[in-house]
C-alpha positions as a Python dict, from the first residue, in 0.01 Angstrom:
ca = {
    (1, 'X'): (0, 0, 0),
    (2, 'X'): (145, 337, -78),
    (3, 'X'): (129, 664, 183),
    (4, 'X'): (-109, 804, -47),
    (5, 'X'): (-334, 567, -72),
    (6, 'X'): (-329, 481, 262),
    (7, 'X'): (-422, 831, 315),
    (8, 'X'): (-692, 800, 139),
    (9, 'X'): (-830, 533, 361),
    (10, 'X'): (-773, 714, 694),
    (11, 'X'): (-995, 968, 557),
    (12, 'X'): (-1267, 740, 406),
    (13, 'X'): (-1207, 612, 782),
    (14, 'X'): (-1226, 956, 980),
    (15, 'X'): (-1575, 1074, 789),
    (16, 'X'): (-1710, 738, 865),
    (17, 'X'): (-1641, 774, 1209),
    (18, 'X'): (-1736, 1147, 1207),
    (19, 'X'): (-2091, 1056, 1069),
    (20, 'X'): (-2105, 784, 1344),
    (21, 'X'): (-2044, 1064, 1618),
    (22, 'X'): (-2305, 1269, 1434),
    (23, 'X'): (-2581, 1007, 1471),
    (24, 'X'): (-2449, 900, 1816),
    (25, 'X'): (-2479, 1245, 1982),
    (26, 'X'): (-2813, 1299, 1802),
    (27, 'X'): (-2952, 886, 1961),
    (28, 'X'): (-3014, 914, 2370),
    (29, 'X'): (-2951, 561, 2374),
    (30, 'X'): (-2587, 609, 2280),
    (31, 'X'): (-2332, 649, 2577),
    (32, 'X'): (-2134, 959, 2642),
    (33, 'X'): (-1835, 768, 2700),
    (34, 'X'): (-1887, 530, 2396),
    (35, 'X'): (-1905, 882, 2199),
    (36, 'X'): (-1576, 981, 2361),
    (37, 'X'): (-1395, 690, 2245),
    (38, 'X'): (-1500, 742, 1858),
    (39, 'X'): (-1377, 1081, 1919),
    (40, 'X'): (-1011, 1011, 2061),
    (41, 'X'): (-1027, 752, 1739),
    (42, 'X'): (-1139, 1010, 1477),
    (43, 'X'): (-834, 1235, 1618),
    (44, 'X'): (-589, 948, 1642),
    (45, 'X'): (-695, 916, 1275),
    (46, 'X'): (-657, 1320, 1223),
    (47, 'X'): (-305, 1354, 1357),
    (48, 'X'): (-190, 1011, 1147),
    (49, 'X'): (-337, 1199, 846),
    (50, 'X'): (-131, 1504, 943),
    (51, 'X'): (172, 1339, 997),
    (52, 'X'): (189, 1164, 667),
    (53, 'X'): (77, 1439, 467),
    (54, 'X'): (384, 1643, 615),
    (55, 'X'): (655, 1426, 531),
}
């Protein structure tokens, strides 16, 4: 797999999870902290994005 195409899949990865925490926060049944973790993942997935993209 090259970088840029595994780019490409941490940010097919990162909206996915983005939409997730969009229909999580809007669903009462969903747990804060289950919400929290799919947002330290969706910025784990952010900064790996960042750090390829700058070397």
């Amino acid at each position: 797999m090259t970088v840029a195409s595994h780019i490409v899949e941490l940010k097919k990865k990162h909206e996915h999870l983005s939409d997730a925490v969009e229909r999580a926060q809007r669903s009462p049944a969903v747990d804060a902290l289950e919400i929290a973790e799919m947002k330290k993942q969706k910025l784990k997935l952010k900064e790996e994005i960042s750090r390829l993209t700058q070397h």
